[in-house]
N, C-alpha and C positions, 0 to 999 in steps of 0.2 A: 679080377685081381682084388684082394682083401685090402680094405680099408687100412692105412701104417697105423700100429697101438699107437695110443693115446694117455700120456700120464694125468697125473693130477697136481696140483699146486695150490694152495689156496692163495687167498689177497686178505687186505684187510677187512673186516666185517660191515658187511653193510648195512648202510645209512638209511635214518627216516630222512624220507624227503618229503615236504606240503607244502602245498600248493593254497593259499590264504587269501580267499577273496580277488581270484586273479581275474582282472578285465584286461581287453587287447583290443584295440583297432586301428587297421591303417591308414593314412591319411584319406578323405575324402570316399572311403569305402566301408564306412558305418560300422558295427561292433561287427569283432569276429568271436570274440570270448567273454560270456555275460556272469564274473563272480563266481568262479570256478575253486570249491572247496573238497579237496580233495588229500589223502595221504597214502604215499606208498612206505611201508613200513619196513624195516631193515631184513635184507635177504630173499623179501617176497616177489614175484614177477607180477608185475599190474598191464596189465595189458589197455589200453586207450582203443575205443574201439565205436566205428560211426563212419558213414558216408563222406566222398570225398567233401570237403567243404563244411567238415563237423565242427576243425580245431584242434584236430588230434595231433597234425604236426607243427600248428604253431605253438601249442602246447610245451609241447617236446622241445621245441626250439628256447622257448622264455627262460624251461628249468635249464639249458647246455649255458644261456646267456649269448645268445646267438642275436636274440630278440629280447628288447624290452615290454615289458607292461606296462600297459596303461596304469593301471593300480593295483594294488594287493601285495604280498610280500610271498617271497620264497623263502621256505627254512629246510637247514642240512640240521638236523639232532637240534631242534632247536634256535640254533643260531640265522639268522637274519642272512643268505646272501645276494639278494636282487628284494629290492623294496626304495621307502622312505629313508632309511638309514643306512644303507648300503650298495653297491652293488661289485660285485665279485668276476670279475674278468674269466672268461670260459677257461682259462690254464690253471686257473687258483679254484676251481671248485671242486676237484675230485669226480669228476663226471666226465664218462667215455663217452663217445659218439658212435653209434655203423649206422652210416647213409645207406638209402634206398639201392641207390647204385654204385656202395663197394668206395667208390671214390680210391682207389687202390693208384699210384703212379705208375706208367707203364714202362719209365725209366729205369726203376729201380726194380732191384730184386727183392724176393718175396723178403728176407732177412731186415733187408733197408727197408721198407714198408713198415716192417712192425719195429723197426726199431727207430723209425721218423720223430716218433712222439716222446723219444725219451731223453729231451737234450740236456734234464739238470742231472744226468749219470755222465761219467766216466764213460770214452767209448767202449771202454774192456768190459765191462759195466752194463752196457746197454745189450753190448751184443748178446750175454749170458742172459740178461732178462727178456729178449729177444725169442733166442732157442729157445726159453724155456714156454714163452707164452706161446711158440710154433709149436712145440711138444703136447702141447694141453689141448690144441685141436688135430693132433696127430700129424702135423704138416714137417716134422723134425726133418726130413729125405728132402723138402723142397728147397729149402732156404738159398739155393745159388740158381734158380729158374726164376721167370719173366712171370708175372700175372697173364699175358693173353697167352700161353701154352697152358694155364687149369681151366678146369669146365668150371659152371659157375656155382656150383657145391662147394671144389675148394676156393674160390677167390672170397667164398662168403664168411668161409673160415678164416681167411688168413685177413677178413677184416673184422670178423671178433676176435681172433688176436691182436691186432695193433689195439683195438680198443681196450684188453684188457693187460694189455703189456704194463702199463702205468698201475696196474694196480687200483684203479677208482673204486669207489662207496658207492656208486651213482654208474649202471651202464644203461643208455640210453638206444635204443633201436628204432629206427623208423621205416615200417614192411620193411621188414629185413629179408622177406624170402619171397616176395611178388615178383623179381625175377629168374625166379625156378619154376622148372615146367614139373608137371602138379606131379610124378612120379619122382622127381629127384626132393619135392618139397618136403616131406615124408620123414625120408629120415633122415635130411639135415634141421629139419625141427628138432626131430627126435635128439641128434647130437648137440643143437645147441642149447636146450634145455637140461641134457646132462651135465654140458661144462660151467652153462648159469649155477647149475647146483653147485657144482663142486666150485666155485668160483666165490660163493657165498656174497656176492655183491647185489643192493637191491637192483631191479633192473624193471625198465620202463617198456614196453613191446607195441610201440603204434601199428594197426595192421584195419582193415575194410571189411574183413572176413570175422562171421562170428564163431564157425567151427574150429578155423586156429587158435581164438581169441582162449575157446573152452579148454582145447587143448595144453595151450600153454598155461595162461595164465592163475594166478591163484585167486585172484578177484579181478572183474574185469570193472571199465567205467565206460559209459554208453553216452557217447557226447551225440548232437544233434542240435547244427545251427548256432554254432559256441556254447551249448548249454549242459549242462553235465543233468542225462534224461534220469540214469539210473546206475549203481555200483553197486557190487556182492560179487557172489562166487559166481561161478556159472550153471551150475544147478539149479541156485534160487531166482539167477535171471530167466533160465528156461522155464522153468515150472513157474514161476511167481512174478511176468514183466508188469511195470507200472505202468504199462500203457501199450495200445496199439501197434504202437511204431516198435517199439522193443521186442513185443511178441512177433510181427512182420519180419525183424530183422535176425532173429533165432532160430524160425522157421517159417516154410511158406505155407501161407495159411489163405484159406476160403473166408469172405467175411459176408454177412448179412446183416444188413438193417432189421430193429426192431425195437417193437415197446414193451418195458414190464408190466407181466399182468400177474396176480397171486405168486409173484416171487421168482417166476418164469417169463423166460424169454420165446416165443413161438418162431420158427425157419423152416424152411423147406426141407432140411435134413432131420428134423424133429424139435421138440420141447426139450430147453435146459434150464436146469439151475442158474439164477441170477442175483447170487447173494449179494449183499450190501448193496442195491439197487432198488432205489423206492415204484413202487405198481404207477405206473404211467411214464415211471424214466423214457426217452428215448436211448439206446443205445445198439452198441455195434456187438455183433456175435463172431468170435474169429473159431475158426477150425481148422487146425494143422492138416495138412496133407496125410501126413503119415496118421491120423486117428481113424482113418476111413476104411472101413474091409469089405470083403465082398461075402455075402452068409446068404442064411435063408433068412432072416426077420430084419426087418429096416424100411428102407425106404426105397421105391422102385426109382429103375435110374436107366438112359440109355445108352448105350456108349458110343461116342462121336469118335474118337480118336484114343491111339494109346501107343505108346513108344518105350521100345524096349532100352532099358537102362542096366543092364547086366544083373546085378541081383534084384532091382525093380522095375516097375514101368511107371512110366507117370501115364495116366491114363485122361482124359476129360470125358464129362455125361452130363446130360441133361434131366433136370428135376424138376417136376412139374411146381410150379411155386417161383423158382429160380428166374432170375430176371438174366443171368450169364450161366456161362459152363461153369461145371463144379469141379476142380481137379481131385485126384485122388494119387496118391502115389503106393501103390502094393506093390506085395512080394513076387517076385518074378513064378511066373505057373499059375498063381493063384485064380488066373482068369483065362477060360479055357481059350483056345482059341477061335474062331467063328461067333464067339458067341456077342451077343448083342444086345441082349434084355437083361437085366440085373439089380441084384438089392444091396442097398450098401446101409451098413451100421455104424453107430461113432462110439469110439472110445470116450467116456468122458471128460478123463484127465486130460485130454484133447481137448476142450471145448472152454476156451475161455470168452468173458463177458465184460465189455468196456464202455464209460460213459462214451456216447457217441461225441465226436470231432471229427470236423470234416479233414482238419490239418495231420491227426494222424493217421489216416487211411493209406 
């Protein structure tokens, strides 16, 4: 059955929100957020993005006003609303909420739901801005059914509409799709990033995943342990991370110890470029998965295991040199089958080069 059309509406234009030297910690359980400077700029999607225990959703929580900070200040365009000189109660900042889990009442009907949030309207009032923010996720048909009769595509809908029924400068998302099983996650992405457009509101996307992160986001920020590691687009974090851990967590990569000699690094998979890296550096060599192919010139390898992934395999082999398996992930065929002895080559742009740390490995 065909998806119900979906209108358009805009809201008001959305807000710079920044985030000013934000610290946070709980009582008796040490910093969770060390000076966190950061800005999501009006209209833009910034996606928050880091392992569980990063900060991503206490974050999220400081700017809704849910959670106080330890110190630093929040500003909406400007203006001061959680700091030293203020602080702004979550109904007075213009900032939507969608929790992880929908948080939807099972009392109420989908209508009631998104019209929960709107009590300084007129009820005639609410219910029209109601339909109309049901309309903009195409849920217009539903509005007199229960939440536990939709799958969880539309309940995720019909709680970014409650969130966007108000109209907010500020929409706040925390893994808004981790409870989608990964074929429905697709393209309800796909549709909530449509109606973010059309909705013109900046909007904040906490999520543990760095391929949604790339997908959605227009700039992502890479927290780790309260610390904000790294922020850009997501091309410049892939190709360009400031560290081990950033590169690890964009893709899965092979790493090797080694020291610089004449501007190079020596591994088991070959000799690479180690720019800005002085000759005796110790440091770490990472190698994505995906830079490894199978050819005639490279480096002999032999294959332990390999598991069919429908357009790839992730494969493991051993390299003389190699102190572990090597993985490699190729293109499905590219490696006949029975075969067992093999040379693999790297792509360079693959091949990146890090002062060695034990803590980002």
């Amino acid at each position: 059955m065909a998806a119900p059309a979906r209108v358009t509406a805009g809201v008001t234009f959305g807000a710079r929100l920044e985030f000013e030297n934000i610290c946070h910690a709980f009582a008796g359980n040490g910093e969770t957020l060390s000076c966190i400077n950061l800005t999501a700029e009006p209209g833009e999607v910034l996606c928050l993005l880091g392992p569980s225990g990063s900060g991503k959703t206490t974050l999220l929580r400081i700017a809704a006003g849910i959670e106080s900070q330890t110190s630093g200040r929040i500003l909406m365009n400007g203006r001061e609303i959680a700091g030293p000189g203020a602080f702004l109660p979550p109904e007075r900042r213009s900032i939507g909420l969608v929790f992880q889990d929908f948080a939807l009442f099972p009392h109420l009907t989908i209508l009631d739901n998104v019209r929960f949030g709107l009590n300084a309207l007129s009820h005639g009032e609410a219910v029209k801005e109601a339909r109309i923010a049901l309309a903009r996720v195409g849920l217009a048909d539903y509005e007199s059914v229960y939440p536990h009769t939709l799958s969880g595509g539309e309940q995720q809908r019909v709680a970014l509409a409650r969130a966007l029924a108000p109209r907010p400068a500020v929409l706040l998302m925390d893994e808004p799709f981790s409870g989608l099983d990964s074929r429905l996650k697709d393209s309800v992405r796909a549709e909530t990033l449509a109606i973010l457009r059309e909705s013109r509101a900046t909007a904040i996307v906490v999520t543990h995943d760095a391929e949604e992160a790339m997908r959605m986001g227009d700039r992502i920020a890479l927290l780790r342990d309260g610390r904000l590691v790294q922020a850009g687009g997501g091309e410049e974090l892939y190709k360009r991370p400031a560290s081990l851990f950033a590169a690890g967590f964009f893709s899965e990569i092979n790493t090797f110890d080694a020291v610089v000699a004449n501007g190079k690094a020596a591994t088991p998979l070959g000799v690479f470029a180690a720019p800005g890296h002085l000759d005796g550096a110790p440091v770490t060599v990472a190698v994505r998965l995906g830079g490894l192919h199978v050819g005639d010139v490279g480096v002999a390898a032999r294959l332990i295991s390999r598991r069919y992934l429908g357009d790839a395999e992730l494969v493991e082999v051993a390299i003389e040199g190699a102190d572990q398996k090597v993985r490699a992930r190729l293109k499905a065929g590219a490696l006949p089958m029975g075969r067992r002895d093999l040379t693999l080559s790297v792509r360079e742009s693959d091949v990146l080069v890090f002062e060695r740390d034990s803590k980002s490995a």
